[in-house]
Every structure is written in structure tokens, then in C-alpha cells.
Steps between C-alpha positions, in 0.01 A plus 500: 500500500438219328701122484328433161760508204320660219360837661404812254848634487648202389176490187682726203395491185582240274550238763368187372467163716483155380193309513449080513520325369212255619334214246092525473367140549189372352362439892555843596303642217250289522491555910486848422261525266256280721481753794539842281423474124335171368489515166514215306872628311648502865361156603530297199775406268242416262349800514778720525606375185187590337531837631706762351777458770560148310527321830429452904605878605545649788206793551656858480422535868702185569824652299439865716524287835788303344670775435426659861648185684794561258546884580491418876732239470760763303478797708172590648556296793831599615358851425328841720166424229173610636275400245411677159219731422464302179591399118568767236449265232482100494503266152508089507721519157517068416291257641709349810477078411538234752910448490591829417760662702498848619752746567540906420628851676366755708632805394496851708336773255453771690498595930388805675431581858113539642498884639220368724692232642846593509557118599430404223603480118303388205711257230374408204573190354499307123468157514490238270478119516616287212476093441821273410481653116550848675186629348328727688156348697412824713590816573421707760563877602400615882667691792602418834516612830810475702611630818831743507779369692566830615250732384644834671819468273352337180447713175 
């Protein structure tokens, strides 16, 4: 038994949860692109307008772990999650500019249960992340692990 609300039960297809919104700031980027990517396009305006991304932007790794803190704050917290064996498919769609502001679903495609682990059920999940023009900036396909609530009775 579990006191999490969002088990694998509750995970049916076509369930979609809100995401954000959160507002990327020039600092973060910039913070984040110091420790993890440090190219020039992700730690200076000038040269991010010179790039092809037309201004300081946030690295694609920086919008996946954006997007992460988002998805935990939705659901995955308050969830049975144990992890994911890892992404079906990921694409950075738009450059992600300091000021934009994020948002976008995470939508249940598919679920089965693990035969090995009878615990456990494997969700997949669509998910895509938009800025304040709601065009799309990534999307992302990748299942999840989550614990039944009660796996003796669950189909």
C-alpha cells in the first residue's frame, strides 16, 4: 500500500498533467551553462545573438532539467515513481531565450504491467514544453516506473 496519490492504477491513458509555468532568467542560464555546457551562445548575449538561436539560450540540457523540476513539481513527487529506464525519443524544438516562460502537458500514451515485477507497471509518457507564444521548445517521449497501489488486484 502506498499513501502516494498518483500510483499505476490511477495512470490511464490519455491523462495529461499541467506543467509550469516557470520564467528562464538570464542568471540561470548563464549559471548553468558555466558548470555543464560553456559555450559561448549560453554565456553571452552577444554571442548568442550571433548564433543561430538569435540570443543568450538556455543549453538543451538546461531545458531537459527544467522540464524535470517541472514534472516533479506536477506529479512525480506526490507519485509511487521509481525512476525510468530511459528516453524513447528527445528534440530541443526552439531555442529557449532568457525571459521566456515555460509551460506544457504530460500526457499518458500507453501503461502495461512488468511480468517480472508484478509491482510494478511501465507508463509511457509524451511530453512537451512550450514558451509564452505556445510554440513548442522540446518534446520528449520516455516511460516510467511506478509502484501498484495494490498490485494483487490491479489489471
Amino acid at each position: 500500500m502506498t499513501d502516494r496519490t498518483w500510483a499505476y492504477e490511477d495512470l490511464k491513458e490519455g491523462l495529461a498533467f499541467q506543467l509550469g509555468p516557470r520564467t528562464v532568467t538570464r542568471d540561470e542560464i548563464v549559471d548553468f551553462a558555466s558548470a555543464f555546457d560553456p559555450q559561448p551562445m549560453h554565456l553571452d548575449e552577444e554571442a548568442g545573438r550571433a548564433s543561430l538561436l538569435g540570443g543568450l539560450a538556455a543549453s538543451g540540457w538546461h531545458t531537459s532539467s527544467i522540464f524535470m523540476r517541472m514534472m516533479c513539481d506536477s506529479f512525480l513527487l506526490d507519485s509511487t515513481s521509481q525512476g525510468s529506464p530511459g528516453i524513447s525519443d528527445l528534440r530541443w524544438k526552439r531555442p529557449v531565450l532568457a525571459g521566456d516562460r515555460l509551460s506544457g502537458t504530460s500526457t499518458v500514451l500507453s501503461r502495461r504491467r512488468v511480468k517480472s515485477r508484478p509491482e510494478l507497471g511501465l507508463v509511457t509518457f509524451r511530453h512537451v514544453v512550450i514558451n509564452q507564444r505556445e510554440e513548442p521548445v522540446m518534446e520528449i517521449e520516455n516511460p516510467i516506473l511506478f509502484r501498484l497501489r495494490a498490485p494483487e488486484s490491479a489489471a
